[in-house]
N, C-alpha and C positions, 0 to 999 in steps of 0.2 A: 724403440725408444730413441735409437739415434736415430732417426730418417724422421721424428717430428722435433726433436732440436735443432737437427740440420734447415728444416723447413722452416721453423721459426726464425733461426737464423737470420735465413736469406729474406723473409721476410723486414724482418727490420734493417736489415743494411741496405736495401734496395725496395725501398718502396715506390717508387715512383715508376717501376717495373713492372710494379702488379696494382697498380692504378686503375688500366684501363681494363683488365678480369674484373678488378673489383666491379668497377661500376656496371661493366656488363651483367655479373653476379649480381648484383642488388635486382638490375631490371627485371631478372629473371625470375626470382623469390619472390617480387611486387607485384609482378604479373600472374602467376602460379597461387598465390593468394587467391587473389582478388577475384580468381578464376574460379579455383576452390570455394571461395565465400559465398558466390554468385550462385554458384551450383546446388548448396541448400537454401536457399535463400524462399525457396516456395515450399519447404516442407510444413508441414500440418495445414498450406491452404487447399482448401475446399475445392477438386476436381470441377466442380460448375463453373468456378472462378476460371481456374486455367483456362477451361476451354475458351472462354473469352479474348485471350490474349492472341493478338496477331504478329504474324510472322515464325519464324520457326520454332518458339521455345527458350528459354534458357538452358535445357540438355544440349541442344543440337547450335546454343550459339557458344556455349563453352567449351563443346567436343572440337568445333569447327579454328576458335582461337587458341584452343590448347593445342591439336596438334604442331598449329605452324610456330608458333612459340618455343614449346618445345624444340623444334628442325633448327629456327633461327638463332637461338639461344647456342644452340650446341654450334653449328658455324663461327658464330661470335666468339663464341669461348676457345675454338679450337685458334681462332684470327690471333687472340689478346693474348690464348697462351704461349703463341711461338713467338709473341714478342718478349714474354714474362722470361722464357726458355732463354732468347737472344741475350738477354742482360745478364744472366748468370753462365754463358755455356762454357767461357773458358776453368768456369769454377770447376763444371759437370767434367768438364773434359780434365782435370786437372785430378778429380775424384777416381775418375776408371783409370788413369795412370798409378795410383797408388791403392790400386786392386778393387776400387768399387766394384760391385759387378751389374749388368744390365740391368737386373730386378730389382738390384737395390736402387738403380738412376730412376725405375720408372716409381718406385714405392715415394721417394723423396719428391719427385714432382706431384703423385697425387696428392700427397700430407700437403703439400703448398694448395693443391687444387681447394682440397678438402678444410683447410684453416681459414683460405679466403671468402668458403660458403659461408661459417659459422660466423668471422665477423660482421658481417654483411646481413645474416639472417635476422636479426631484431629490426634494425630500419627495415629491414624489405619487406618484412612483415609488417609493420605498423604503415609506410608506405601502400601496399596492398592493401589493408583493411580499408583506409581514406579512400581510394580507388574503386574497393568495389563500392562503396554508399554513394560515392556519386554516378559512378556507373549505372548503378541499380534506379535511381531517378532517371536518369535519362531513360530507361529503357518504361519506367513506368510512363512516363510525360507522354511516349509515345505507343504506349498501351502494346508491350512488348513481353511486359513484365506483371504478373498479378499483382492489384492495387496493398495488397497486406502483405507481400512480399516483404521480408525482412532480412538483413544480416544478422546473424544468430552469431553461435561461437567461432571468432574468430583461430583458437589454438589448432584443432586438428587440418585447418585447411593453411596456416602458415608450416605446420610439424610434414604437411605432404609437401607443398611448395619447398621447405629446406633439402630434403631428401630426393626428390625429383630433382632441383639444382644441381647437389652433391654427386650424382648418379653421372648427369650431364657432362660438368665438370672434372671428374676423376677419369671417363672415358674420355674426355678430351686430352687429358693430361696421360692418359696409355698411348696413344695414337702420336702426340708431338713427344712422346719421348722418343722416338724412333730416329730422330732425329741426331740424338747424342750416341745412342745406343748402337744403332747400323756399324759405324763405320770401326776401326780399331782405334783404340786410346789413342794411340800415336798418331794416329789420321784424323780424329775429330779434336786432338789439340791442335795440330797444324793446321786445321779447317776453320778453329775459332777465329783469323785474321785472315781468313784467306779470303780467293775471288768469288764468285759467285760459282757454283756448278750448276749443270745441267740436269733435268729433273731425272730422275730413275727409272727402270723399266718397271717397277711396281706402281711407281707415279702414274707412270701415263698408263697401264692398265685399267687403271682405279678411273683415270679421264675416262679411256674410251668405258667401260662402265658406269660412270653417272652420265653420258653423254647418253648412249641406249637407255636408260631407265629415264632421261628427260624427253626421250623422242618418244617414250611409249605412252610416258603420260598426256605428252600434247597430243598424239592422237588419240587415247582416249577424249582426251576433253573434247576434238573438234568431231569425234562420231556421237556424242550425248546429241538424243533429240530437247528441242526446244523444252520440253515442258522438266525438261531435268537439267535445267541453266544452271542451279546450285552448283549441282554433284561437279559440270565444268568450267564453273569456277573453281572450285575446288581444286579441281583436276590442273586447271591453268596456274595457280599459284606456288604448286608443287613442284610441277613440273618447272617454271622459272626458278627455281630454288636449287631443284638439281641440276638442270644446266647451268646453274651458276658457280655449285661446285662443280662441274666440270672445269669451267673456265680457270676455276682457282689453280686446281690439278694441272691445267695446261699452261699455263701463263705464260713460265720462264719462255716457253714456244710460241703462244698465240701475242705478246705484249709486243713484242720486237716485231712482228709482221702489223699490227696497228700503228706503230710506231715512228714507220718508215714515209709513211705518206704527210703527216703530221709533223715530222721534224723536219722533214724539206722546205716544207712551209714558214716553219719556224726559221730556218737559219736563212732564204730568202728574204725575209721579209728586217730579219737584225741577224746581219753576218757575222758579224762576232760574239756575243752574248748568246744569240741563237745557237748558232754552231755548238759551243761549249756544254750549255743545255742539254740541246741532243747528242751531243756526245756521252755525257754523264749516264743520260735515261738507259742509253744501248750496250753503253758496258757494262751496266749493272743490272743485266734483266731480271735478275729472280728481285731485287730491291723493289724496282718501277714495276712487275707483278705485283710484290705485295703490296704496295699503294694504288694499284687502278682495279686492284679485286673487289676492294670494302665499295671504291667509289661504284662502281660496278653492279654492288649488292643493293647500295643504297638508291642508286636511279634503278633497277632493272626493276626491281621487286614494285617501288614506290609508284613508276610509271608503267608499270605491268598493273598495277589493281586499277589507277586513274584511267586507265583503256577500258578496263574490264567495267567501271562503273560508266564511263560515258556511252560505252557499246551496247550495255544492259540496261538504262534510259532508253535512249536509242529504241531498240528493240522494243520495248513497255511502251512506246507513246501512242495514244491513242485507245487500249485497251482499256476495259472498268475495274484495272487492278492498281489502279495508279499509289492506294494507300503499301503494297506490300512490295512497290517497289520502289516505296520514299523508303523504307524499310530497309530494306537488301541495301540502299543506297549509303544510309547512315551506319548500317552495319560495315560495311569495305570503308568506307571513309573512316571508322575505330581502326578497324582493320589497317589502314592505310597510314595514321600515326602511330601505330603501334611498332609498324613494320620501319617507318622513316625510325623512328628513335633508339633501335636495335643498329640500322644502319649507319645513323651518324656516330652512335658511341662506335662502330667497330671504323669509320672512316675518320677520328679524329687522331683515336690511340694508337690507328696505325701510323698513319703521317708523323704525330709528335715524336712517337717512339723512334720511325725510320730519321728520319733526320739529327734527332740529338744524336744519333750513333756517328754522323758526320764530324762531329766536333776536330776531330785527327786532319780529314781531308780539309775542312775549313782553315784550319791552323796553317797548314802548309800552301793553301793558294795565296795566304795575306802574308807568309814572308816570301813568295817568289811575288810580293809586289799588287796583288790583288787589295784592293781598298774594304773598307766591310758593307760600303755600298755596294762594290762593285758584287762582291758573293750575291749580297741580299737579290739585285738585280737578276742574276743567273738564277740563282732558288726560286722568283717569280714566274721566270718562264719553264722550271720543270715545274712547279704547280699548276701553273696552264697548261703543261702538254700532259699532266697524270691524269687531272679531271679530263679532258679531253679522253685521252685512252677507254678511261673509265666510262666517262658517259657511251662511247662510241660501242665496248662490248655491250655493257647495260642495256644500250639501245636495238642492239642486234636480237639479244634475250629476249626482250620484251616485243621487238617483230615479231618473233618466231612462236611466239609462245600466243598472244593478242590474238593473231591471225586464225588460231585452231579457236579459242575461242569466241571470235564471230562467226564463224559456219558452225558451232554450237548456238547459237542466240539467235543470231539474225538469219543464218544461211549463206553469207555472203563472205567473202575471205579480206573484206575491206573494214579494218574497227573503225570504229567512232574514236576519233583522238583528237582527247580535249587538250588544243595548242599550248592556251594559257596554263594550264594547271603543270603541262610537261616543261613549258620555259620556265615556271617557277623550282621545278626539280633538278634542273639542270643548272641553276643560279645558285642554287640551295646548295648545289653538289660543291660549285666553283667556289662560293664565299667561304663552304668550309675547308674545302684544299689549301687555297691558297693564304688565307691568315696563320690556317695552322702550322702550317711549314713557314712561312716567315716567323713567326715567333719563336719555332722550335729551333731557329736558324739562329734568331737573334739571342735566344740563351745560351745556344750553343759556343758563342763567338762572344761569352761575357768574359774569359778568362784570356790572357795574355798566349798569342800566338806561339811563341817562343816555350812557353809551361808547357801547353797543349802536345805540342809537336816532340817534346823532347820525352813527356813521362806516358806511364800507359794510361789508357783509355780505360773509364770503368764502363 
């Protein structure tokens, strides 16, 4: 009873904290739906019908978007919840000095986890239903989907969608409470303000383990013979997803070695503003990790399927299969906003989050004389060297990952990459980095330097 008053609490004193969960949580319940809905949508039609329909089915296209949904969903939610955590930790940390104990810090985070499902659950459900009826069109228009194909009862396929979230969400909320929980009361209060630390020896086990399960998956997908292109697709998207939690796992380590060649550039090219820039990104590596991971997620992933769909054209031309591979085509291209819109909410919320916590640092550059241009100008170009970072891991993933999947399709270890479609991801990445952190700059520096610098930080 207390660990959901507590969690209500913190809820309403701090919403803007669990903003970016929320919206993640909604996607996730919309999706899970719509999934769900999709999935009876051919019950009582007529087996002669079915067999009519081309391409893989509606089983095997909702087993195919529910698993990585699911994967992404819980990434995201684990991204949005250690910023939810960040806004409240010196509370947490303030709780276990006056005897909370461990279980209770991690019980209180999932009641948060768990209150943010259920608000969320009606839109995301009514969200979802809309979802699947046009989903379900498109799939008939291209004769994907039997023509009497209908959505039926929406309730038991929102009641799985809230529950599969909540599942999500509560284990993500075990996993970042480890965060408060690890260290001694006395050390994770002093840690609330303190400098960044270096990741742990659990951390980076947890790397070099999703690092091997990304390497076994890319080789699976690049020994798939041709005629089971699916299965490394399949193979290829997963495995970009786990090396990408690797990368997350590694960051504080792998950001500052990206970092180096990119900030030299930078401060050559504007030696003062530059300089400052990269000096911010380098002292604060686990920060500039959590801002070039989401960017990271959201090109890796996005420019990981846009390979995989030019390489598997590519591959199909010419053959008399061309209708099942406009098919495959439209299906990665769902796939592929599906995947960008997971990624942008978890690359917006982390940027806004990481920066308003600046407010203190901003305060005190503008009384040793800094203008609020002058900040603004510095914030632009750490938003061009984070997307920068970001694309550049992203783009590493997506080599590595692409490549196993064309000697799956083609044979050849050279993808098909479609330029335009990747300079559109990479534009997509920068326009959201860089407005976001300006604005979360410019609110952050609406209150008078002097207040800022002197009171605490919420």
């Amino acid at each position: 009873m207390m660990a959901a008053m507590l969690a209500r609490a913190q809820l309403r004193r701090r919403p803007a904290g669990f903003a970016g969960l929320a919206v993640a949580l909604l996607l996730a319940v919309a999706t899970v739906t719509a999934l769900g809905a999709l999935l009876g949508a051919e019950h009582g039609v007529p087996a002669a019908e079915r067999r009519e329909i081309r391409g893989p089915g509606l089983g095997l296209i909702v087993g195919a978007f529910g698993e990585i949904t699911v994967l992404v969903a819980f990434f995201v939610a684990l991204n949005t919840l250690g910023f939810a955590l960040r806004h409240q930790y010196r509370d947490l940390a303030l709780l276990r000095t006056v005897a909370a104990t461990p279980r209770q810090i991690r019980q209180l985070l999932r009641r948060q986890a768990a209150l943010t499902v259920l608000l969320v659950a009606a839109p995301g459900a009514l969200l979802g239903a809309a979802a699947a009826r046009s989903a379900l069109v498109a799939l008939q228009h291209r004769a994907m989907a039997a023509p009497h194909a209908r959505i039926g009862g929406l309730l038991p396929a929102a009641a799985v969608a809230t529950a599969v979230t909540l599942l999500v969400a509560t284990l993500a909320a075990t996993l970042i409470a480890r965060q408060v929980t690890a260290p001694t009361p006395a050390a994770a209060l002093a840690d609330s303000s303190g400098p960044d630390r270096r990741p742990g020896v659990a951390r980076l086990l947890a790397a070099v383990a999703a690092l091997a399960g990304g390497a076994l998956l890319v080789r699976l997908a690049a020994t798939r013979p041709a005629a089971e292109v699916d299965k490394a697709a399949q193979a290829t998207l997963l495995g970009t997803l786990v090396l990408l939690v690797a990368v997350a796992l590694a960051g504080p380590l792998l950001v500052p070695l990206a970092t180096v060649p990119l900030g030299r550039a930078l401060r050559a090219l504007l030696p003062v503003a530059g300089w400052q820039a990269d000096a911010n990104l380098r002292g604060y590596a686990r920060r500039l990790a959590s801002a070039a991971v989401p960017i990271a997620l959201l090109t890796g992933l996005t420019a990981t399927m846009a390979t995989m769909t030019g390489t598997a054209l590519h591959a199909a031309a010419g053959p008399p299969e061309g209708a099942t591979s406009a098919t495959d085509t439209w299906l990665r291209q769902a796939e592929l906003g599906l995947l960008g819109a997971f990624g942008a909410i978890a690359t917006v919320t982390t940027l806004v989050a990481l920066t308003g916590e600046r407010r203190r640092e901003f305060a005190l550059l503008r009384l040793l004389g800094a203008t609020r241009a002058d900040v603004l100008r510095v914030v632009t170009l750490e938003a061009a060297l984070t997307a920068a970072v970001g694309l550049l891991l992203g783009g590493a993933v997506t080599a590595v990952t692409t490549v196993a999947f064309s000697l799956a399709a083609t044979g050849s270890p050279v993808p098909t990459v479609p330029a335009a479609t990747c300079a559109r991801i990479a534009a997509a990445a920068t326009l959201l980095t860089v407005p976001a952190m300006l604005a979360a700059a410019t609110v952050a520096m609406r209150r008078p330097p002097a207040e800022v610098a002197g009171g605490a930080q919420d």
